[in-house]
TORKOL-4160 file (C-alpha; in steps of 0.2 Angstrom, whole numbers, padded with zeros to 4 digits, m for minus):
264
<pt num="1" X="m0220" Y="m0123" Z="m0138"/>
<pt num="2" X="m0205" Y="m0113" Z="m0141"/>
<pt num="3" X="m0190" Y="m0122" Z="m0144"/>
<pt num="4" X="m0175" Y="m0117" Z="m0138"/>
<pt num="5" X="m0161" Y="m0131" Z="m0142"/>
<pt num="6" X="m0165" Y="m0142" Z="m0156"/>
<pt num="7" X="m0152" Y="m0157" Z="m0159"/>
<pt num="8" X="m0150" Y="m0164" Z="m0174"/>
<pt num="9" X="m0143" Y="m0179" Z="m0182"/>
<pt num="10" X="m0130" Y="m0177" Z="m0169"/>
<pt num="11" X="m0116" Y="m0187" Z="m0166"/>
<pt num="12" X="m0100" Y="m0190" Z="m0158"/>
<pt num="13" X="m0085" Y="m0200" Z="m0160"/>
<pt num="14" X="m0069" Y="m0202" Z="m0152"/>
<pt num="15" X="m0054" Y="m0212" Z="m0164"/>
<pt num="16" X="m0064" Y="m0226" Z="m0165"/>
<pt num="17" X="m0075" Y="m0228" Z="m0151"/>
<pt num="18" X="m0095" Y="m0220" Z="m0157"/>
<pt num="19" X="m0099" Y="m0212" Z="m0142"/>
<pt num="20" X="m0115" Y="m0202" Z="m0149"/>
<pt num="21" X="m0125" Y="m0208" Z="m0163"/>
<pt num="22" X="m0137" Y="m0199" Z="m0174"/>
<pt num="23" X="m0146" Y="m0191" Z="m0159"/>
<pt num="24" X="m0162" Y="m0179" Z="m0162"/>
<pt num="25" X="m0172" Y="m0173" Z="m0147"/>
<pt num="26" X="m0177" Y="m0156" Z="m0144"/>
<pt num="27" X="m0179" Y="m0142" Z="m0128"/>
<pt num="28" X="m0193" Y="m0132" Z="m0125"/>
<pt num="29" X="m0194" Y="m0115" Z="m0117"/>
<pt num="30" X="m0199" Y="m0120" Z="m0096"/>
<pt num="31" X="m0198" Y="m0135" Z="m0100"/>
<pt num="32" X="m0186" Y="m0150" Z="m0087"/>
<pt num="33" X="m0180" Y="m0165" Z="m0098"/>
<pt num="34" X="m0171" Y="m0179" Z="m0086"/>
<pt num="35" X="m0159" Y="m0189" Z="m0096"/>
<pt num="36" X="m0156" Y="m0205" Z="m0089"/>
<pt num="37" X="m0147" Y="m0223" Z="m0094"/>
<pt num="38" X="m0131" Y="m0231" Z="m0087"/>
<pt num="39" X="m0114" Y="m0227" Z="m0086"/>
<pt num="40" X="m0104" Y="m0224" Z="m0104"/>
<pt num="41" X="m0122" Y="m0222" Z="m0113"/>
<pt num="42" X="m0117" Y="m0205" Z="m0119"/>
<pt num="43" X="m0129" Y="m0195" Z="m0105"/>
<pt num="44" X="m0113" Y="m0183" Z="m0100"/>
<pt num="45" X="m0105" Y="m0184" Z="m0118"/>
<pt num="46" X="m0123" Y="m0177" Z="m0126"/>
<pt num="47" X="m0122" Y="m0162" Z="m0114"/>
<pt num="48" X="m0104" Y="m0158" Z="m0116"/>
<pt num="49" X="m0109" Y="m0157" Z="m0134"/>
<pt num="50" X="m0122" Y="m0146" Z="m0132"/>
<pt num="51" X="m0113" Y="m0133" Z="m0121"/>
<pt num="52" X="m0098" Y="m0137" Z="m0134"/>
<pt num="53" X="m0085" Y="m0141" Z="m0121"/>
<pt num="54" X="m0086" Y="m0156" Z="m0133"/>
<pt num="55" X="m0084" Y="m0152" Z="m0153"/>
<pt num="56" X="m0098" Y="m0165" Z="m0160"/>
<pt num="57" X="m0092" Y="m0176" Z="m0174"/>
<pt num="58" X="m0109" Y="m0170" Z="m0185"/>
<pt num="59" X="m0125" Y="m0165" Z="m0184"/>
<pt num="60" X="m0132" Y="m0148" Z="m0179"/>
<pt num="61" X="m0136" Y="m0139" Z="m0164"/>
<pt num="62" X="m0153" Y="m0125" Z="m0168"/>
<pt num="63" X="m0153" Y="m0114" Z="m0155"/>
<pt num="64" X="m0165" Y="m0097" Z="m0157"/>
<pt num="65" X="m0166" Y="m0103" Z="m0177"/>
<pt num="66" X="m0146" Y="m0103" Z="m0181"/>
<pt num="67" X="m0134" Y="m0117" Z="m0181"/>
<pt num="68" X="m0122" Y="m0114" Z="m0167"/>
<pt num="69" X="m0109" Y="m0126" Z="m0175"/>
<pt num="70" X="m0106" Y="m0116" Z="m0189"/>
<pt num="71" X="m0092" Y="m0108" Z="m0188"/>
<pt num="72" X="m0098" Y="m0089" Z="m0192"/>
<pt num="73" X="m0106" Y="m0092" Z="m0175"/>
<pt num="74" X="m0101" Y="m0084" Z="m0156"/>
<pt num="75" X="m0097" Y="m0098" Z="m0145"/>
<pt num="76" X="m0093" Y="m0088" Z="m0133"/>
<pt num="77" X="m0110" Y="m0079" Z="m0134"/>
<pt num="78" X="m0118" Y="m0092" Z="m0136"/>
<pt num="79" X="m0112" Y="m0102" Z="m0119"/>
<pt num="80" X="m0116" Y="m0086" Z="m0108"/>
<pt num="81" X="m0133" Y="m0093" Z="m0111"/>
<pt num="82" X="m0130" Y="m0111" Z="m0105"/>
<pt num="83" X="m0127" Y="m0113" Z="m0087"/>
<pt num="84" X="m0116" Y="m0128" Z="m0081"/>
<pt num="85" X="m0118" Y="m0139" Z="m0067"/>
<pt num="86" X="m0103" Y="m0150" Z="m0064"/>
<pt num="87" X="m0102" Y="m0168" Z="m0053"/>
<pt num="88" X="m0085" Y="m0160" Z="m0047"/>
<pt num="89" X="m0092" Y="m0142" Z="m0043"/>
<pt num="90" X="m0077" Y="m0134" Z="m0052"/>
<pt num="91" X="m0078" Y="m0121" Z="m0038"/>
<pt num="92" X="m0063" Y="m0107" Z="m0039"/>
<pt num="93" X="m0051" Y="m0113" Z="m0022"/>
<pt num="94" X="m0043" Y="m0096" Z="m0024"/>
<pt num="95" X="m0063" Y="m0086" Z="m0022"/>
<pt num="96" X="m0071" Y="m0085" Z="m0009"/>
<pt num="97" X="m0091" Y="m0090" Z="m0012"/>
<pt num="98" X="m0094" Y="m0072" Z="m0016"/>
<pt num="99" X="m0082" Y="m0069" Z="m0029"/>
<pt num="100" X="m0085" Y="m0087" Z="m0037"/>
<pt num="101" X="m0102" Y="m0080" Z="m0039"/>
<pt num="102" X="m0095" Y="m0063" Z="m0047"/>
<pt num="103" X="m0079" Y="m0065" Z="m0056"/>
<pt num="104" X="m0090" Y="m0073" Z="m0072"/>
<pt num="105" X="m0102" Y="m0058" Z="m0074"/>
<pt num="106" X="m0089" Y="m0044" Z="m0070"/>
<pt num="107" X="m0074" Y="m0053" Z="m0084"/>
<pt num="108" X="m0088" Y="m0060" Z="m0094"/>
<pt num="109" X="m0104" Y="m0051" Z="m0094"/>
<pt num="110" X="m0095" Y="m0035" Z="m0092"/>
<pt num="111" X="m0107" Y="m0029" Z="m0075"/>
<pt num="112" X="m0101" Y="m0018" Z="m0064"/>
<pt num="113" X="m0093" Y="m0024" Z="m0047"/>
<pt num="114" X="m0108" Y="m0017" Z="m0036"/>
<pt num="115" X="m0122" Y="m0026" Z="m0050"/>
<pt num="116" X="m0112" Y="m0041" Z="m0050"/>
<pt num="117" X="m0111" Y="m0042" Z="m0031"/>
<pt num="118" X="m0131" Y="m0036" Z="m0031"/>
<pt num="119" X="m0136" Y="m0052" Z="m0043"/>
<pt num="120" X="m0124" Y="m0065" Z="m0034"/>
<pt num="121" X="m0132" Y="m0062" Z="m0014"/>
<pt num="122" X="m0150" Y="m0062" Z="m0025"/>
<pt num="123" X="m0145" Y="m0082" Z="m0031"/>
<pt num="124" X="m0135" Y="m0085" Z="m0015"/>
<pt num="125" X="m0153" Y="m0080" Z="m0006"/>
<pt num="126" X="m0161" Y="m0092" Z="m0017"/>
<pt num="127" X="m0150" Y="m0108" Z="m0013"/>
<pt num="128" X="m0148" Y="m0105" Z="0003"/>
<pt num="129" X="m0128" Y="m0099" Z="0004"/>
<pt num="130" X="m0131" Y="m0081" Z="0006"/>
<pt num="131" X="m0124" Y="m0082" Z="0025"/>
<pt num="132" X="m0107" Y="m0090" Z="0019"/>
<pt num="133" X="m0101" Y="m0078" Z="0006"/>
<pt num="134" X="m0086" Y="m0076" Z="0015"/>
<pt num="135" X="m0080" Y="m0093" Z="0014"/>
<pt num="136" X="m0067" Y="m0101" Z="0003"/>
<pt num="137" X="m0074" Y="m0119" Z="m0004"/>
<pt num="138" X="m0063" Y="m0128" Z="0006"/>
<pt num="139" X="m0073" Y="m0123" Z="0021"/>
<pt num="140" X="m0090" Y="m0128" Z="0012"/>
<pt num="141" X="m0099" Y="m0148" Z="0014"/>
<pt num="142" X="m0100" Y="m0155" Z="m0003"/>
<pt num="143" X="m0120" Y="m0150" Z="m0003"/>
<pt num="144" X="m0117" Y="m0132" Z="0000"/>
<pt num="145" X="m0103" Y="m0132" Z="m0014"/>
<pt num="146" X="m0115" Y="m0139" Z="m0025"/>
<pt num="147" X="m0128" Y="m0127" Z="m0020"/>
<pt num="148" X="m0114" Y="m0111" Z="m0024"/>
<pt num="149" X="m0111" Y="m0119" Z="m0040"/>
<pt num="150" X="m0129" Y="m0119" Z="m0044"/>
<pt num="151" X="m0127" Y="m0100" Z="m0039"/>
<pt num="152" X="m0115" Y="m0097" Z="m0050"/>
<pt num="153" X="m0123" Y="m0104" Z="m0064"/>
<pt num="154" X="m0139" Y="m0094" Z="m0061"/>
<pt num="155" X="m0130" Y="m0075" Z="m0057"/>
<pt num="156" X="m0126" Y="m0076" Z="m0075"/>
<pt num="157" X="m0145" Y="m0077" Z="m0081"/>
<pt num="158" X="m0144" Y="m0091" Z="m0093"/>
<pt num="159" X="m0159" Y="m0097" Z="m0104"/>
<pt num="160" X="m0155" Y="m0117" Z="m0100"/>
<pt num="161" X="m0148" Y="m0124" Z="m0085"/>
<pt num="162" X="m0136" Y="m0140" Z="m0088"/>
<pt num="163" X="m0133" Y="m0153" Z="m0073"/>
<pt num="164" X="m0122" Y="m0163" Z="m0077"/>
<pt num="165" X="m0128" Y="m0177" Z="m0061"/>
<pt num="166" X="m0126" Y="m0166" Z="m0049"/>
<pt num="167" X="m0129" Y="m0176" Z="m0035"/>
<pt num="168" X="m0117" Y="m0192" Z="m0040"/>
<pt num="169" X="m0102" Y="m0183" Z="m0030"/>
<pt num="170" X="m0109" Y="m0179" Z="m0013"/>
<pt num="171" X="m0110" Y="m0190" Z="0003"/>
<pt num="172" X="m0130" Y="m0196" Z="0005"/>
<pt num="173" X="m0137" Y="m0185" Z="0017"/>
<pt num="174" X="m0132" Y="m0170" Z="0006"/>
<pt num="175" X="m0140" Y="m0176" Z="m0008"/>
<pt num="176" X="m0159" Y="m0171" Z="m0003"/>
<pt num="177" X="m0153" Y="m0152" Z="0001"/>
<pt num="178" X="m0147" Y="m0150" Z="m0018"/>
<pt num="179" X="m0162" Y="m0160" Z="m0024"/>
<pt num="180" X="m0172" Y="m0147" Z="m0015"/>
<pt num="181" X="m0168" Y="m0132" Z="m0025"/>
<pt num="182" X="m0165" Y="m0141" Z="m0041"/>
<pt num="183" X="m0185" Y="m0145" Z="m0039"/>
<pt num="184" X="m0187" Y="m0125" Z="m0034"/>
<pt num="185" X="m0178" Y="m0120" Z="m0049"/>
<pt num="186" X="m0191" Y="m0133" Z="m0060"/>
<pt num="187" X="m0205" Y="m0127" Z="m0051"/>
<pt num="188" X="m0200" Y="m0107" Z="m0056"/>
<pt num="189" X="m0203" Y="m0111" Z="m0074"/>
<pt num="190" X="m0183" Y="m0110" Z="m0077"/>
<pt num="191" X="m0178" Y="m0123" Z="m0093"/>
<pt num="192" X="m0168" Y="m0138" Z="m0086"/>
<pt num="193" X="m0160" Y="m0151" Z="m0094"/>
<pt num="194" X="m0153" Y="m0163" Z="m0082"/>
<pt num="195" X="m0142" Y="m0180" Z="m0082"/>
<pt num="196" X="m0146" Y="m0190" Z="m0066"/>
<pt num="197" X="m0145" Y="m0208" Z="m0057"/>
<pt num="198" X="m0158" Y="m0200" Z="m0046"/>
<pt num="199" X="m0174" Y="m0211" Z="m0052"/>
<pt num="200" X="m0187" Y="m0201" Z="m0040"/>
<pt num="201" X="m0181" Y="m0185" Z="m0045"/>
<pt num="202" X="m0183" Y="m0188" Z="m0061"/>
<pt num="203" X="m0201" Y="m0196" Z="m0059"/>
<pt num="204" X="m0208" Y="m0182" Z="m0051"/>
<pt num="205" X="m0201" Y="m0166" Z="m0056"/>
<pt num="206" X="m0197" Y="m0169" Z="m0077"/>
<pt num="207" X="m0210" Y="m0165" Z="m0090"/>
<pt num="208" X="m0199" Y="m0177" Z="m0102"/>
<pt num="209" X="m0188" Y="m0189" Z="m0097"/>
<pt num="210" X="m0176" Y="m0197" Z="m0110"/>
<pt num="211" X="m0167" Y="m0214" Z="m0109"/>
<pt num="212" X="m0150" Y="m0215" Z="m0117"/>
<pt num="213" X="m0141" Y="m0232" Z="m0121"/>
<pt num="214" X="m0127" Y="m0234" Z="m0131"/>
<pt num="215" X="m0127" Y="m0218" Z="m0138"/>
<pt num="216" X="m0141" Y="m0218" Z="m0143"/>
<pt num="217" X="m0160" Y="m0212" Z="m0136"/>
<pt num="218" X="m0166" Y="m0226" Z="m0135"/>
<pt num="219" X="m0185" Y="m0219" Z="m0127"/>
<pt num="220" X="m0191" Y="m0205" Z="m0122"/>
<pt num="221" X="m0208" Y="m0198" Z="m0116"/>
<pt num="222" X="m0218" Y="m0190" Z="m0101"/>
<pt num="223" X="m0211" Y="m0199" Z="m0084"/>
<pt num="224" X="m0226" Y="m0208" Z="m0080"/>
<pt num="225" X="m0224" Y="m0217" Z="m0097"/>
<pt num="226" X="m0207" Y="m0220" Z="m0093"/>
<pt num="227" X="m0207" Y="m0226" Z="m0077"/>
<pt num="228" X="m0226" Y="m0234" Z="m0080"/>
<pt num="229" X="m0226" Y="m0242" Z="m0096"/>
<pt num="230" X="m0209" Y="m0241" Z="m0105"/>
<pt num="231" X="m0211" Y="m0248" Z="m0122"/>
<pt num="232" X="m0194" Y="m0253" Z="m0123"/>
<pt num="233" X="m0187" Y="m0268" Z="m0120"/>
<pt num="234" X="m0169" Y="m0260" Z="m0116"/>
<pt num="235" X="m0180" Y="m0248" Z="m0106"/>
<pt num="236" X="m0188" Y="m0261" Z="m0096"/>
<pt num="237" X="m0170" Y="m0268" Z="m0090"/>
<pt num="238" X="m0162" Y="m0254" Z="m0083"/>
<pt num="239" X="m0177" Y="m0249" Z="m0072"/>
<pt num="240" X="m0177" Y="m0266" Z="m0066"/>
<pt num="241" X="m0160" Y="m0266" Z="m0062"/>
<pt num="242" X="m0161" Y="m0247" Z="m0053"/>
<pt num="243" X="m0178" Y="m0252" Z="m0046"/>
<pt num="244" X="m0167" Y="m0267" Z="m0039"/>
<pt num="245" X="m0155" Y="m0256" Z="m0031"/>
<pt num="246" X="m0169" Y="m0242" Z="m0025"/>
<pt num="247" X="m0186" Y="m0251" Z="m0020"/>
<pt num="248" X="m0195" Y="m0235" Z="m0015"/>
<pt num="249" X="m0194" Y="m0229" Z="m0032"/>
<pt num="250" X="m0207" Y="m0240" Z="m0039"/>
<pt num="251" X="m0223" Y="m0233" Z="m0046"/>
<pt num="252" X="m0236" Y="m0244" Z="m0032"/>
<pt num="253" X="m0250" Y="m0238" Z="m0046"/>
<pt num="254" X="m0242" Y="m0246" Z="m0061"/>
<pt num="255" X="m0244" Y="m0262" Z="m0068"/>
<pt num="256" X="m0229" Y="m0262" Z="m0078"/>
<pt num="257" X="m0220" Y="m0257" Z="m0062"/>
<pt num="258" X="m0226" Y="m0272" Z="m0053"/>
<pt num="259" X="m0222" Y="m0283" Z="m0071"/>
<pt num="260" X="m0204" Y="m0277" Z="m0066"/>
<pt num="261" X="m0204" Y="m0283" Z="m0050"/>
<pt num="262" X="m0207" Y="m0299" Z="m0052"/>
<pt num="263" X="m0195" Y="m0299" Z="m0066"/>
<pt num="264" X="m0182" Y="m0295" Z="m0051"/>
C-alpha cells in the first residue's frame, strides 16, 4: 500500500500539560482510519497537528517521502492537499454557498472564476446542496451547512480528507444526512481520516480504526477487532461505557461484545 501520511514519534505539548505523546500510525492511499477515544484524548489535537493548524512539539510528519516540518518545506502547499472538516462548519457568513465553495480555488488555487464555479456545482451535485447555491449560511440547517463544508473541502481536490467529528454539532436528525455522504465519499476510494463519537459509523465504513487515550494510541486495528475483541483493557472500558449510552451499536455476533454487556 501506498502511504501517504506517516507520523512519527510525534508529540505535542502545551506549557506543561502533554497533550500528544510519541504517536506513530500511518495513512494509506483509499484508505478510511476512524479515530476514536473520549474527550481531551488528543483525537482533535493529533489532527490539528497533522494539518499543522497546530505546530507539534516533535516528531515528524512524511508525507510523499519529505518531512513536512522541516522548515525548507511549503506549508502552504502542503495543506491544499489536506481538506478540513470542522465541528463548527467555519462557513464564510459573508458568502453565499457558492462563493464558500469558490473563493479557495480562485485566491488559493489560482482557477479561473468560470472553472472554480464549474468544480464547486460538481461537489455541491455530490452532497446534495447544488439547489441552494444562492443561500447565505444563515439560511442553511446545521446538516446542510455541514454538507457545504464537505463541498468546500472536496472543490479544492485534496489527496486526504480530515473530519474533525463532524457530526458532534448538529441536532440528531441531521446527523444521518452528513453520515450519508461521508460513507459515499469512503465508498468512492477517497483517503479519510476521521475523528468521531459516532461508534456505528465507524464500525462499518473504517478499514482501521484507532483508539486514542491520554495521548496516546492506545489500540488500533481493523473494526471488527476493535469492536469484537479489543485487546486492551483501556479499550474494553470505553466501549462499555459508549455501548452503555448506544445499545444498538453492539456487534450481536461477538462474544467479546456480549463479555461487555454484562460488564454493564
Amino acid at each position: 500500500m501506498e502511504k501517504i501520511i506517516d507520523i512519527q514519534h510525534l508529540s505535542k505539548t502545551f506549557g506543561n500539560n502533554v497533550v500528544l505523546k510519541d504517536i506513530d500510525f500511518s495513512v494509506n492511499k483509499g484508505e478510511v482510519v476512524c479515530i476514536i477515544g473520549s474527550s481531551g484524548s488528543g483525537k482533535s489535537t493529533l489532527l490539528r497537528c497533522i494539518n499543522l493548524l497546530e505546530k507539534p512539539s516533535g516528531g515528524k510528519i512524511i508525507y510523499k517521502s519529505e518531512n513536512i516540518l522541516d522548515d525548507k518545506h511549503d506549508v502552504r502547499e502542503y495543506r491544499t492537499k489536506l481538506g478540513m472538516v470542522f465541528q463548527q462548519f467555519n462557513l464564510f457568513n459573508n458568502h453565499d454557498v457558492l462563493g464558500n465553495c469558490t473563493v479557495g480555488q480562485i485566491n488559493v488555487l489560482k482557477r479561473s472564476k468560470e472553472e472554480a464555479k464549474k468544480i464547486a456545482m460538481k461537489y455541491l451535485q455530490v452532497v446534495g446542496m447544488d439547489q441552494y447555491i444562492n443561500a447565505k449560511p444563515r439560511q442553511l440547517s446545521g446538516g446542510q451547512k455541514q454538507r457545504v463544508a464537505i463541498a468546500r473541502a472536496l472543490c479544492m481536490e485534496p489527496e486526504v480528507m480530515l473530519f474533525d467529528e463532524p457530526t458532534s454539532a448538529l441536532d440528531p436528525e441531521m446527523v444521518g444526512e452528513v453520515l450519508k455522504v461521508m460513507r459515499d465519499l469512503a465508498e468512492s476510494g477517497l483517503t479519510m481520516l476521521i475523528v468521531t463519537h459516532e461508534m456505528g459509523f465507524a464500525r462499518d465504513v473504517a478499514d482501521r480504526v484507532v483508539f486514542m487515550d491520554k495521548g496516546v494510541i492506545a489500540e488500533e486495528g481493523p473494526p471488527e477487532q476493535i469492536f469484537n475483541n479489543p485487546k486492551q483493557e483501556r479499550t474494553r472500558e470505553f466501549l462499555s461505557r459508549t455501548l452503555q449510552q448506544n445499545p444498538a451499536y453492539i456487534p450481536s455476533d461477538s462474544s467479546e461484545a456480549q463479555k461487555i454487556v454484562k460488564a454493564i
